[in-house]
gemmi code that builds the backbone of each chain (N, CA, C; Angstrom):
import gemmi

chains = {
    "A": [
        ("UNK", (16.601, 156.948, 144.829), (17.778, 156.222, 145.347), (19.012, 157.107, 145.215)),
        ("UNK", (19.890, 157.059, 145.903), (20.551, 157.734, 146.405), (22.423, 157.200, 144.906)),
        ("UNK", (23.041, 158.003, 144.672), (24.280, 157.786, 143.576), (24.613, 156.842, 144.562)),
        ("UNK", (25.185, 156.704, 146.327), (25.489, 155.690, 146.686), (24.668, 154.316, 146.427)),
        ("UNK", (23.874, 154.493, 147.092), (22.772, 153.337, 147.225), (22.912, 152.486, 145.623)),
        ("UNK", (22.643, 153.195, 144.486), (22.720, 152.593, 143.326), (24.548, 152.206, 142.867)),
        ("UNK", (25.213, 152.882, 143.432), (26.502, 152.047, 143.161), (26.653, 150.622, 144.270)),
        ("UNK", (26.085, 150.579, 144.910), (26.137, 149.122, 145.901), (25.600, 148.481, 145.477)),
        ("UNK", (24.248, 148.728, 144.431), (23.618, 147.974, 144.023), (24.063, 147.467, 142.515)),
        ("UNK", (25.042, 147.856, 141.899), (25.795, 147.696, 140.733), (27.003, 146.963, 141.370)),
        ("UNK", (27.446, 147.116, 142.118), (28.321, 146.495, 142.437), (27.871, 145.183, 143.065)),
        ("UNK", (26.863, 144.717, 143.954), (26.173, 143.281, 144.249), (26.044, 142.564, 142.888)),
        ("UNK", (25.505, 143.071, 141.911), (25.175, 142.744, 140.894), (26.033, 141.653, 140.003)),
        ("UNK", (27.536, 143.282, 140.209), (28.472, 142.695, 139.210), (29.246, 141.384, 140.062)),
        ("UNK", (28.874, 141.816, 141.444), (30.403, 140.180, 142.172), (29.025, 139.025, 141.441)),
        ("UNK", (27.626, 138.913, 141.460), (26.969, 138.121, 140.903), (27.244, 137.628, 139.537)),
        ("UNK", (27.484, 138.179, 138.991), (27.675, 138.463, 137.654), (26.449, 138.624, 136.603)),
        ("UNK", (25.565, 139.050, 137.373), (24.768, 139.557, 136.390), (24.571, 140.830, 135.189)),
        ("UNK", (25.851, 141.939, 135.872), (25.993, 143.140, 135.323), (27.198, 142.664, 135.225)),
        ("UNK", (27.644, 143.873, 134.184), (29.392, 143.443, 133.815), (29.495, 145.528, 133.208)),
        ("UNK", (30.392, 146.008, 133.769), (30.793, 147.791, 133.752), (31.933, 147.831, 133.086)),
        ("UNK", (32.073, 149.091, 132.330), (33.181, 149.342, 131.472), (33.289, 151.060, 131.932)),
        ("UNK", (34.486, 151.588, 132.434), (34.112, 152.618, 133.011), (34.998, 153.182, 131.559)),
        ("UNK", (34.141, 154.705, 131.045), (34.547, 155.478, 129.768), (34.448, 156.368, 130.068)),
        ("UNK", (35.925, 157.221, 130.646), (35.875, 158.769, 130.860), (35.115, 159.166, 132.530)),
        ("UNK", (34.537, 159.521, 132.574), (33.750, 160.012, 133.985), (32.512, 158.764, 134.071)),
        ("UNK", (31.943, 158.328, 132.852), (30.769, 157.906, 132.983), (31.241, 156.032, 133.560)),
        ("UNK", (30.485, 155.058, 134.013), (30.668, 153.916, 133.708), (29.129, 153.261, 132.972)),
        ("UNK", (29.414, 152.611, 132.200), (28.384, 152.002, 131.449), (28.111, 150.500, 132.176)),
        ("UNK", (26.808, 150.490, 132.367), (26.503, 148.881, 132.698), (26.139, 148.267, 131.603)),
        ("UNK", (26.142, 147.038, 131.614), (25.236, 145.466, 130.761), (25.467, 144.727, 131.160)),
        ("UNK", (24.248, 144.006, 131.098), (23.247, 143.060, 131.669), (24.335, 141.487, 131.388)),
        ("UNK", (24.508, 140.716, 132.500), (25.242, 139.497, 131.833), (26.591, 139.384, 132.604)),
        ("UNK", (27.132, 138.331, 132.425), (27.616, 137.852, 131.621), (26.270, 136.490, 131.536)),
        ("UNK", (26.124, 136.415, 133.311), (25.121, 135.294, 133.954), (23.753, 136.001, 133.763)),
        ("UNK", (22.663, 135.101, 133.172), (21.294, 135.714, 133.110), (20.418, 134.674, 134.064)),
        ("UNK", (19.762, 135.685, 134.764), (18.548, 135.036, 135.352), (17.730, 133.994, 134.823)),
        ("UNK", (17.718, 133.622, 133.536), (17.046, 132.311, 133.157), (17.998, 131.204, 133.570)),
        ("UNK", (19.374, 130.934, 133.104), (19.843, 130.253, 133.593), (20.129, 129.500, 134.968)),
        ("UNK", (19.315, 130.251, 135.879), (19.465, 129.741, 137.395), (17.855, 129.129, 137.449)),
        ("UNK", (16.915, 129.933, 136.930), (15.611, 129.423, 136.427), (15.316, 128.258, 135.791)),
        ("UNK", (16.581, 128.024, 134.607), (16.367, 126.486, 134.185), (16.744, 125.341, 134.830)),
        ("UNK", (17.952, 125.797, 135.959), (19.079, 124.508, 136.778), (16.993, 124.086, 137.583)),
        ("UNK", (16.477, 125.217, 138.111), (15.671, 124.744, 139.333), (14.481, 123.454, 138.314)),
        ("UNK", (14.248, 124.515, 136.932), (13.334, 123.905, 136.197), (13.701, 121.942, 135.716)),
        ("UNK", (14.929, 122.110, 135.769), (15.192, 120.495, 135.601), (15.491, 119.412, 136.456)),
        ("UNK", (15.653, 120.464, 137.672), (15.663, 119.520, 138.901), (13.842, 118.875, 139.015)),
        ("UNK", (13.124, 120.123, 138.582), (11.871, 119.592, 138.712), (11.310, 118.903, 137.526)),
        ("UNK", (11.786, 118.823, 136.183), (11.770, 118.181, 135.368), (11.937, 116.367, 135.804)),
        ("UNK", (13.246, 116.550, 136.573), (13.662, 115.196, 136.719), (13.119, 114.887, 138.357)),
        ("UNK", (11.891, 115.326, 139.061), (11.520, 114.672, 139.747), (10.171, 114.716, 139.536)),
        ("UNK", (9.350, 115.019, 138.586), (8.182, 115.071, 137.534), (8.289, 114.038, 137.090)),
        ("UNK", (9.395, 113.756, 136.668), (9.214, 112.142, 135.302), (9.242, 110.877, 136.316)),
        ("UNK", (10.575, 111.410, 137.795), (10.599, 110.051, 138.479), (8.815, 109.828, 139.044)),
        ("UNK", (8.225, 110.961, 139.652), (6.785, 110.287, 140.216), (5.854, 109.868, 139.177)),
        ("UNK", (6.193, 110.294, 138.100), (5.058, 109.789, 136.887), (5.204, 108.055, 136.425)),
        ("UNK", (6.705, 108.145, 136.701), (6.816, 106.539, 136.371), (6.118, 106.031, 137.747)),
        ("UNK", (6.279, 106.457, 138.882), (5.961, 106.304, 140.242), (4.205, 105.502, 139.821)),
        ("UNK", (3.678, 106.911, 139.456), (2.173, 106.518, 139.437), (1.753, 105.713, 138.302)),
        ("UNK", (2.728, 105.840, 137.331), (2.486, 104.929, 136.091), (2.520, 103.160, 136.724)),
        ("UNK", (3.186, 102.794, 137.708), (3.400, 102.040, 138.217), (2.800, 101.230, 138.974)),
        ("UNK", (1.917, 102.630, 139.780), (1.053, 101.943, 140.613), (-0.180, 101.556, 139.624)),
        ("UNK", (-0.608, 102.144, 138.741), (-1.366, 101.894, 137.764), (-1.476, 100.624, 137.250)),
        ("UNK", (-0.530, 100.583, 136.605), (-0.170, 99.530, 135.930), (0.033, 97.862, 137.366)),
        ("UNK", (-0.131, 98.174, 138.134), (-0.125, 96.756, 139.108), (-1.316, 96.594, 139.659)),
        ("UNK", (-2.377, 97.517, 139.492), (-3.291, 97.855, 140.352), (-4.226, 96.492, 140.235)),
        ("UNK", (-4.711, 96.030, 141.277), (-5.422, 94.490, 141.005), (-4.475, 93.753, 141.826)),
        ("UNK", (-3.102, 93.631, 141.460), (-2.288, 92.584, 141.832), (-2.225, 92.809, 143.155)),
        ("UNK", (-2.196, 91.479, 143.794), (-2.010, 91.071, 145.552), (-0.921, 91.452, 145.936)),
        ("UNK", (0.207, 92.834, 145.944), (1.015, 93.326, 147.001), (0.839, 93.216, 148.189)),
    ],
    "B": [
        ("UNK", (9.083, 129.038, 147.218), (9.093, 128.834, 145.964), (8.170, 127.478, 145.998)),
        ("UNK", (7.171, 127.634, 145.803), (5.829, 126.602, 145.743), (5.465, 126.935, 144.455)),
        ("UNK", (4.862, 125.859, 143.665), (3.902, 125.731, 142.391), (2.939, 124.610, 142.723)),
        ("UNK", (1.716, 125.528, 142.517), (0.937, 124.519, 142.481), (0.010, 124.559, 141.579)),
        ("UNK", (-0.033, 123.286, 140.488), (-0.766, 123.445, 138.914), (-2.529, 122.998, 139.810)),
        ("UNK", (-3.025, 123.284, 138.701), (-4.333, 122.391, 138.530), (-4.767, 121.153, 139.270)),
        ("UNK", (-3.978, 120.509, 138.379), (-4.334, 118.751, 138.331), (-4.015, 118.406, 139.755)),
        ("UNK", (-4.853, 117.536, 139.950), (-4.617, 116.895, 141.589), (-3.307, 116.461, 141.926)),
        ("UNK", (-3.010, 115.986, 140.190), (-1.373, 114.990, 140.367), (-0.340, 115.924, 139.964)),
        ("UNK", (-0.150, 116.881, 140.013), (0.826, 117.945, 139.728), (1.358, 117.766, 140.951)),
        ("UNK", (2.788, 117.636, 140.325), (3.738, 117.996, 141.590), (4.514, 118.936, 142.323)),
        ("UNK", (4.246, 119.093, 143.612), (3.950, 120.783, 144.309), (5.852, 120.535, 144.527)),
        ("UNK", (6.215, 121.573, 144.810), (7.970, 121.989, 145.327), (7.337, 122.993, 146.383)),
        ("UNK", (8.452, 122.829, 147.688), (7.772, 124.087, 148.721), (9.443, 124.277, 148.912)),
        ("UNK", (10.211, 125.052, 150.236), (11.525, 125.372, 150.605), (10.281, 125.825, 151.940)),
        ("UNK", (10.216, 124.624, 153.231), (9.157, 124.899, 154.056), (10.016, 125.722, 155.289)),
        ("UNK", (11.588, 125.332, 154.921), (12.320, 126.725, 155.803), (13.704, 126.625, 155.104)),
        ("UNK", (15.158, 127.628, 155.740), (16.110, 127.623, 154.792), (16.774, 126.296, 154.915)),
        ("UNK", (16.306, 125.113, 155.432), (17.200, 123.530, 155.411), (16.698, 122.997, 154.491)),
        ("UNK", (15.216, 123.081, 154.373), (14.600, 121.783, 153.490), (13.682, 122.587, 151.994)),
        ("UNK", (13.674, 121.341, 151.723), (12.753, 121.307, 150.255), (12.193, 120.049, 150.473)),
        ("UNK", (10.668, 120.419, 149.908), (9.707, 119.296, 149.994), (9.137, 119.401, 148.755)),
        ("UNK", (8.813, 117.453, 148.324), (7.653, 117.697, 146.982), (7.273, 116.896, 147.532)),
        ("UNK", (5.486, 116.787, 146.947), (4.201, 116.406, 147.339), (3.877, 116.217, 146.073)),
        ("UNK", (2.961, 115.059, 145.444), (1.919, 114.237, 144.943), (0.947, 113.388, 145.419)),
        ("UNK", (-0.434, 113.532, 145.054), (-0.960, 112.526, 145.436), (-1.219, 111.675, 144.739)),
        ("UNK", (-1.638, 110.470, 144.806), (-1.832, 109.589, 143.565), (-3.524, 109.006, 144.237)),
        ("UNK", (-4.175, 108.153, 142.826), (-5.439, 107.521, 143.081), (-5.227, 106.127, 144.158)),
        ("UNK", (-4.038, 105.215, 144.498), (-3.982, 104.579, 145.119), (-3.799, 104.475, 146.503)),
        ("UNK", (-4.735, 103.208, 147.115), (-4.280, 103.165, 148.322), (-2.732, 103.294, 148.974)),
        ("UNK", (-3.519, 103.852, 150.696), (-1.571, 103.919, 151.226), (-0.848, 102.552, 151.218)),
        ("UNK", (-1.831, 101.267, 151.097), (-0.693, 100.198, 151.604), (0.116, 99.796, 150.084)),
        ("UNK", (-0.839, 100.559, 148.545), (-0.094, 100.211, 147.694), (1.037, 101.277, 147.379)),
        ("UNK", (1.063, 102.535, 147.779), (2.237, 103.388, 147.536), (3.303, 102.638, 148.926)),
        ("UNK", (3.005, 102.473, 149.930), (4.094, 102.385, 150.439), (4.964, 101.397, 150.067)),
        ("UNK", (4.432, 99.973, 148.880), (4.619, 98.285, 148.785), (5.623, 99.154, 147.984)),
        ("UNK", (4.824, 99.710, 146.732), (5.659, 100.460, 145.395), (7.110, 101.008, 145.553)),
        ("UNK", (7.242, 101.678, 147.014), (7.868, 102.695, 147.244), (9.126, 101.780, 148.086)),
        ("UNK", (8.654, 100.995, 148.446), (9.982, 100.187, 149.486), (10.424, 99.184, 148.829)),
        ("UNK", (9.365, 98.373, 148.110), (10.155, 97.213, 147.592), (10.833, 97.133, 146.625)),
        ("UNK", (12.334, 95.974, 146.611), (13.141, 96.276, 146.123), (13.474, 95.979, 144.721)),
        ("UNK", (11.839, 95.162, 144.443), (11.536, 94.528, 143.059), (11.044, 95.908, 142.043)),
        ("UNK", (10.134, 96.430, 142.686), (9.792, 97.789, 142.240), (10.302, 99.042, 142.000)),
        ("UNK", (11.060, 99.288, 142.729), (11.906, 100.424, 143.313), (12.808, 100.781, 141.636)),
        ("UNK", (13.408, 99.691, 140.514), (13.789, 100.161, 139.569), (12.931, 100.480, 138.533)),
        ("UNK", (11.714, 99.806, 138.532), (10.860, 100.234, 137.627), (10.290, 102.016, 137.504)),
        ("UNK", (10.706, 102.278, 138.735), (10.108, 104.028, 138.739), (11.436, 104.966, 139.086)),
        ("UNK", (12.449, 104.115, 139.415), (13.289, 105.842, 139.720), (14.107, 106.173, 139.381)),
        ("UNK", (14.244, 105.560, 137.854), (15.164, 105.905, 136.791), (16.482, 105.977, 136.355)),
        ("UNK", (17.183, 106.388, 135.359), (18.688, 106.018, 135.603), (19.337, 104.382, 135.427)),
        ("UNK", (18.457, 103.740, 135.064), (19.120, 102.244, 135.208), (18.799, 101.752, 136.473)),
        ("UNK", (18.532, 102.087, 137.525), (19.133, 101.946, 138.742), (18.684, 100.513, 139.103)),
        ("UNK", (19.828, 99.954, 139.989), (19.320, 98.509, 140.680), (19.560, 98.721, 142.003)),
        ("UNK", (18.934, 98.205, 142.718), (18.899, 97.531, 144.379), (19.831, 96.938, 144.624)),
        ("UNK", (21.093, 97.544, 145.040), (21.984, 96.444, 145.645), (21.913, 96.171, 147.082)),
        ("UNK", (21.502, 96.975, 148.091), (20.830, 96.634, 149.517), (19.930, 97.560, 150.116)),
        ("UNK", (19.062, 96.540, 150.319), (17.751, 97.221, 151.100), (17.127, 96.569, 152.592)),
        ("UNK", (17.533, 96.725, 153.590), (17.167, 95.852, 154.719), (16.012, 97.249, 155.477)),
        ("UNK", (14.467, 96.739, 155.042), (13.614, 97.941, 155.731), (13.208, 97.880, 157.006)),
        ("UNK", (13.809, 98.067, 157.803), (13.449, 98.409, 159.170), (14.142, 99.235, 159.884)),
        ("UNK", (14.012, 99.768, 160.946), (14.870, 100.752, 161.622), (15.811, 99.847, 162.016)),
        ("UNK", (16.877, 100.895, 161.764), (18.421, 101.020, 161.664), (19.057, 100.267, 160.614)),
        ("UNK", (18.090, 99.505, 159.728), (18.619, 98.891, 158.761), (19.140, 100.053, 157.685)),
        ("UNK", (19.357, 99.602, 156.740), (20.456, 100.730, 155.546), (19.828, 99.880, 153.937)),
        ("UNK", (20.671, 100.659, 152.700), (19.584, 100.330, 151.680), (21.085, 101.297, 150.847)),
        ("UNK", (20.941, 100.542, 149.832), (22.118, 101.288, 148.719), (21.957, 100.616, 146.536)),
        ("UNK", (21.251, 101.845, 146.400), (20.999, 101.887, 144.800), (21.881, 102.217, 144.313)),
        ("UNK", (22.526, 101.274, 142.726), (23.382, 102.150, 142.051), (22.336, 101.937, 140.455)),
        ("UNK", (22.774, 103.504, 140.324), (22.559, 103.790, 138.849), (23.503, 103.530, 137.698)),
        ("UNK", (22.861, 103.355, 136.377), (23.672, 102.990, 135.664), (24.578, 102.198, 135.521)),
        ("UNK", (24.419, 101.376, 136.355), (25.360, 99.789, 136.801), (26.340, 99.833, 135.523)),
        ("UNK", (27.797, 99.416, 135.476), (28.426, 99.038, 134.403), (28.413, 100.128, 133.629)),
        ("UNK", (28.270, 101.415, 133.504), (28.329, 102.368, 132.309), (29.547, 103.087, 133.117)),
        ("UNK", (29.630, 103.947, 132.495), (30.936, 105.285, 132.720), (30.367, 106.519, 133.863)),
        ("UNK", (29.142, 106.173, 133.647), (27.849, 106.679, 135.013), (27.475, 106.545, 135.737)),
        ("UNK", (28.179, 104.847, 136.189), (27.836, 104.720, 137.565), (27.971, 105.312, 138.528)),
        ("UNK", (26.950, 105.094, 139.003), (26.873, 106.197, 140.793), (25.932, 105.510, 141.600)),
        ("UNK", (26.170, 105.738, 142.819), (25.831, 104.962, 143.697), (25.132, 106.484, 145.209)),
        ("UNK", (23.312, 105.912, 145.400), (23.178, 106.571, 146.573), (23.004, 105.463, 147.915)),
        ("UNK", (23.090, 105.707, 149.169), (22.826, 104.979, 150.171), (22.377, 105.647, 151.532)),
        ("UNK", (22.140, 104.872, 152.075), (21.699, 105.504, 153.232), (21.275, 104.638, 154.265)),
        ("UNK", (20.543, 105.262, 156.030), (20.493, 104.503, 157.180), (18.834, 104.542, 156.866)),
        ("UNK", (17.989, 103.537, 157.621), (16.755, 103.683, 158.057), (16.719, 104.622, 159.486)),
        ("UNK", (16.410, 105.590, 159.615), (16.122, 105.626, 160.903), (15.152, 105.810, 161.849)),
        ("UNK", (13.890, 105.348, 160.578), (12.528, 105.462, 161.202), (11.742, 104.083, 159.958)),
        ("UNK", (10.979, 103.094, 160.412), (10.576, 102.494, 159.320), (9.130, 102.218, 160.072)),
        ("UNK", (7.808, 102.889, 159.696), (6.504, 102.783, 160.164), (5.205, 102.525, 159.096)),
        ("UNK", (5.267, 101.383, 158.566), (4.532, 101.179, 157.688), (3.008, 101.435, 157.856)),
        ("UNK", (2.345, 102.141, 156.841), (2.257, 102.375, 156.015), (2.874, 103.817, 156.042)),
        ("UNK", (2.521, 105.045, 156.856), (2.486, 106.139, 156.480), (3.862, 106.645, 156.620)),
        ("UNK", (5.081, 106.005, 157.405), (6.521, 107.094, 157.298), (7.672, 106.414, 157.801)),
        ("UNK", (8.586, 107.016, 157.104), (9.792, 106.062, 156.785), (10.579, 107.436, 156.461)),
        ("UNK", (11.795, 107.505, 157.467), (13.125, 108.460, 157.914), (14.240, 107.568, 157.207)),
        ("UNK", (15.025, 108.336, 156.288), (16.099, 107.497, 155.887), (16.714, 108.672, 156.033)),
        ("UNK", (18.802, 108.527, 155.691), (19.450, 109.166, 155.577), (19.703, 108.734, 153.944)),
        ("UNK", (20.304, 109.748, 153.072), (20.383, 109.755, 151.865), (21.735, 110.406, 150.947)),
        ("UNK", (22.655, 109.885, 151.289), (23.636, 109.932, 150.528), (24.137, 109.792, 149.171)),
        ("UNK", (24.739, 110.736, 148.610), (25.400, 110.297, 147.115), (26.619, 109.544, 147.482)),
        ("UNK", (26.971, 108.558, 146.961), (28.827, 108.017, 146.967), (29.383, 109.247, 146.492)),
        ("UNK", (30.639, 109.524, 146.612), (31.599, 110.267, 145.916), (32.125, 111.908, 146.594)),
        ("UNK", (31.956, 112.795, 145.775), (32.419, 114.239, 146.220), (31.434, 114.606, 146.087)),
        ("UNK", (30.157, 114.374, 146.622), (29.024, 115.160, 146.859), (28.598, 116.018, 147.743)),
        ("UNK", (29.283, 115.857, 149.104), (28.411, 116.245, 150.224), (28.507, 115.235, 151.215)),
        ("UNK", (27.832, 115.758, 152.673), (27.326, 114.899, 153.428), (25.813, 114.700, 153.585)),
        ("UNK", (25.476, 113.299, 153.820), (23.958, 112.952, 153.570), (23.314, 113.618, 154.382)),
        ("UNK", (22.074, 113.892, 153.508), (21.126, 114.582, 154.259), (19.701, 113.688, 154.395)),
        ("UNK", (18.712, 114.072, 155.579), (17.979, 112.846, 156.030), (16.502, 113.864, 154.815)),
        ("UNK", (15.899, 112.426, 154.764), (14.891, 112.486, 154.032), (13.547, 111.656, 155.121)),
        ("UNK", (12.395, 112.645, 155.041), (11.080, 111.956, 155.745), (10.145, 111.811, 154.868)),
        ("UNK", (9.492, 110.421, 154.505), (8.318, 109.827, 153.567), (7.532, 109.877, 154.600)),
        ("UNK", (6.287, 110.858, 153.826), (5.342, 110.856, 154.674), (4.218, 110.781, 153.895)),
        ("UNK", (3.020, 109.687, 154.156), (1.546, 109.262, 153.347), (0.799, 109.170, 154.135)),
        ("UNK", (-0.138, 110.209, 153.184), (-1.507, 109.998, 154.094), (-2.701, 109.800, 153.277)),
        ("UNK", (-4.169, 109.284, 154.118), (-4.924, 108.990, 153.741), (-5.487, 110.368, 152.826)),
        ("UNK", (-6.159, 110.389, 151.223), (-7.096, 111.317, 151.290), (-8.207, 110.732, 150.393)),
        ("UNK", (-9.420, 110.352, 150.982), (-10.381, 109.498, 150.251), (-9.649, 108.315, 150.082)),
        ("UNK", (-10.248, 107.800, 148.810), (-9.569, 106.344, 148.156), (-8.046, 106.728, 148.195)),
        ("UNK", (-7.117, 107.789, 147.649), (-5.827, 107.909, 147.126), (-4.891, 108.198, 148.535)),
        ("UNK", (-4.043, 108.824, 147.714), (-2.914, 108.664, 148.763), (-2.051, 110.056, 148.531)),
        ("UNK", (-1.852, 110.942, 149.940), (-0.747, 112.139, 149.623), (1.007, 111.845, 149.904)),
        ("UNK", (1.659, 111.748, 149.381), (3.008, 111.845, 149.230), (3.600, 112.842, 149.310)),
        ("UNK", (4.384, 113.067, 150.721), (5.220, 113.843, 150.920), (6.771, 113.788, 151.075)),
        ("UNK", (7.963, 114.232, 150.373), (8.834, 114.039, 150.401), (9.853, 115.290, 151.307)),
        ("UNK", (10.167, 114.979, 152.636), (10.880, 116.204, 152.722), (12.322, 115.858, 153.097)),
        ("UNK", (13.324, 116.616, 152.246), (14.463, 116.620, 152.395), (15.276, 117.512, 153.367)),
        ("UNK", (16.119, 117.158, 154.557), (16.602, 118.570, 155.482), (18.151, 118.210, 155.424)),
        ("UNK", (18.739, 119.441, 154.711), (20.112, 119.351, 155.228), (20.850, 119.949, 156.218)),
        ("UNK", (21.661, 120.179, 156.621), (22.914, 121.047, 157.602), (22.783, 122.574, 157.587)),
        ("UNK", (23.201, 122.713, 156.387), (23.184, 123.996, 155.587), (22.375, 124.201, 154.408)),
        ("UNK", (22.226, 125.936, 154.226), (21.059, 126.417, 152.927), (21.889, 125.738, 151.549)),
        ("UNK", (23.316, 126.098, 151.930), (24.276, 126.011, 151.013), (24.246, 124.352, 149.968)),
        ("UNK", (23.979, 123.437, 151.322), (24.081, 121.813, 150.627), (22.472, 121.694, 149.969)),
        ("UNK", (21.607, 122.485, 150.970), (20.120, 122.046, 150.327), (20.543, 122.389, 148.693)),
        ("UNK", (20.469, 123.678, 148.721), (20.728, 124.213, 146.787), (21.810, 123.677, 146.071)),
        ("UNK", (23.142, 123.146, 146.830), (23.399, 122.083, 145.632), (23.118, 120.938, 145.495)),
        ("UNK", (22.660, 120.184, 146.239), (21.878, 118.704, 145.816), (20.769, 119.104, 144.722)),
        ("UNK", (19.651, 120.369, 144.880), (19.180, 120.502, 143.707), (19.681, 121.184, 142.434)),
        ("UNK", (20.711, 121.450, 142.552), (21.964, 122.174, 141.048), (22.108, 120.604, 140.735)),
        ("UNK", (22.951, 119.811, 141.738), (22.852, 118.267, 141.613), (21.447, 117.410, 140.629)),
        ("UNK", (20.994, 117.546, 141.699), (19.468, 116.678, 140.582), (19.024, 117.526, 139.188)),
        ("UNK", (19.579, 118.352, 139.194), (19.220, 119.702, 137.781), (20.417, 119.076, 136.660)),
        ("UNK", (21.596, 118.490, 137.208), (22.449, 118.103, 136.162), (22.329, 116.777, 135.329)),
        ("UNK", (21.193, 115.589, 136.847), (20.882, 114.570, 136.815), (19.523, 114.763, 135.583)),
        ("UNK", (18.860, 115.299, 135.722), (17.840, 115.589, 134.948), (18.125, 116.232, 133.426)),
        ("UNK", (18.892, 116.641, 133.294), (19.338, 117.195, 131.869), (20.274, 115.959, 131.070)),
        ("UNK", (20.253, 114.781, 131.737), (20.487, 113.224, 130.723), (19.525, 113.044, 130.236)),
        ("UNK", (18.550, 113.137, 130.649), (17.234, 112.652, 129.883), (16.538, 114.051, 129.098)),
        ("UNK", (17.317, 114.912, 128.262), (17.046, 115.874, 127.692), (18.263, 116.981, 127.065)),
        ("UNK", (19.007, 115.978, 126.514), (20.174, 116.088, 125.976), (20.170, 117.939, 125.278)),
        ("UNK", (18.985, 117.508, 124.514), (18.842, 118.835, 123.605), (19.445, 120.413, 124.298)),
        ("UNK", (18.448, 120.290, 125.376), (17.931, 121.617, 126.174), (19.199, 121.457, 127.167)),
        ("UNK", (20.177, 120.554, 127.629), (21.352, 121.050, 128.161), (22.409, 121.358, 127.131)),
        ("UNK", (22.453, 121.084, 125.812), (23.185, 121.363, 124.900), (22.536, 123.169, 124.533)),
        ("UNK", (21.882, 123.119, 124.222), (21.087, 124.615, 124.663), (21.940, 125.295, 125.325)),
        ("UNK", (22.039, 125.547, 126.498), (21.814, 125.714, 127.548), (23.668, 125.969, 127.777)),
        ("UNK", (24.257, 125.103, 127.481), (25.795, 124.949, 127.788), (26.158, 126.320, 126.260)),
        ("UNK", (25.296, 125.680, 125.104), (25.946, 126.878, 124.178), (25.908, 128.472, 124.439)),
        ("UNK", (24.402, 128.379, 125.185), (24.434, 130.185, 125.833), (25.061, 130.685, 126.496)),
        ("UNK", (25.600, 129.528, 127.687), (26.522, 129.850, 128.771), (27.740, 129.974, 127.927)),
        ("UNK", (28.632, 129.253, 127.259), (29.386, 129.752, 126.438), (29.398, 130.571, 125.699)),
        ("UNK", (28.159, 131.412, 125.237), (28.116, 132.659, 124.407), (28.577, 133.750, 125.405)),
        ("UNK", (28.192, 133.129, 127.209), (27.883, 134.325, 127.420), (27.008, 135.676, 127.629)),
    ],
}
model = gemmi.Model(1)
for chain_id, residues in chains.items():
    chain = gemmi.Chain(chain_id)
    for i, (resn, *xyz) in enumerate(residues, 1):
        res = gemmi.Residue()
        res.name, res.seqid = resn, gemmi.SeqId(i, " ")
        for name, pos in zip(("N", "CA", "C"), xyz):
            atom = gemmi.Atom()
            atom.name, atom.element = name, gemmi.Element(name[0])
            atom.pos, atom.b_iso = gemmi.Position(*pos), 0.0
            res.add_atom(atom)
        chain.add_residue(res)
    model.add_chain(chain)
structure = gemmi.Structure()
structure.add_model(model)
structure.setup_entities()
């Protein structure tokens, strides 16, 4: 990869905020953060958390009536 | 972004293009008892959590239908929406709105089908934009972390670490 190519790609990063740069002298230093990839991993994980529990009551439901004349 | 576990009753997530998100379950019951479960308005609080009550449900096309959660708390919220398809047993088009500064509603298609004795459940949601699909689910991700106090307290302390 090309010194350009990898500064575009530090720079996508950082408007993300996944990288965060401190430039020291000639060099700039990256780290990882401020935003980490689990955190966008957990928003999806509890959306599916909370539509896991709604169909379980769902089927708990149908369960639980099963017999009765609906 | 699909998962699909094991178990017959694991519930699948697809993104079947950039508007929608769909989940799928099947359950052991017949279609005429998921669809009774699923519309009526006696039932309807026993499974979809939040407190929620039925304040109007008229099921037929063009009729409309409006749940609020948490009735009387500091949480109330309220979703609603149009019928715009009502075909019993297998599919039923609603529009699906939050009250408030949410967005504009996006339409939802219930779709059941026969497989053996049970029944497949398909839920697909289509909005306007990629933009509203992913926050209604940031939305239901905030809704879901009430019932798991711990792991958003977690979760808020890291983001504050940083």
């Amino acid at each position: 990869m090309s010194l350009t190519g990898m500064k575009k790609h530090v720079r996508v990063l950082e408007e993300a905020q996944h990288v965060s740069t401190v430039k020291v002298g000639r060099t700039r230093l990256c780290y990882r953060g401020p935003r980490r990839l689990d955190d966008v991993r957990e928003w999806v994980d509890l959306y599916r958390q909370m539509v896991n529990e709604q169909l379980d009551r769902f089927g708990d439901l149908l369960d639980r009536t099963k017999g009765e004349s609906r | 972004m699909t998962v699909d576990e094991k178990s017959p009753h694991a519930v699948s997530f697809s993104k079947p293009s950039d508007l929608e998100f769909r989940v799928e379950r099947t359950f052991d019951h017949p279609i005429e008892r998921v669809w009774a479960a699923y519309t009526d308005p006696a039932l309807i609080p026993q499974w979809w959590g939040q407190g929620t009550t039925v304040d109007r449900l008229d099921l037929r096309t063009g009729g409309s239908w409006r749940f609020v959660s948490n009735p009387g708390t500091d949480k109330e919220a309220a979703v609603s929406g149009d019928y715009l398809e009502v075909s019993p047993p297998d599919r039923l088009v609603q529009t699906f709105g939050m009250e408030g500064p949410y967005g504009r509603p996006f339409t939802q298609t219930i779709e059941l089908t026969r497989v053996g004795d049970g029944t497949h459940l398909a839920i697909t949601s289509r909005f306007d934009t990629t933009q509203e699909r992913d926050s209604v689910v940031a939305y239901g991700a905030q809704k879901g972390a009430i019932g798991g106090w711990l792991r958003l307290d977690a979760m808020l302390k890291r983001l504050a670490a940083g």
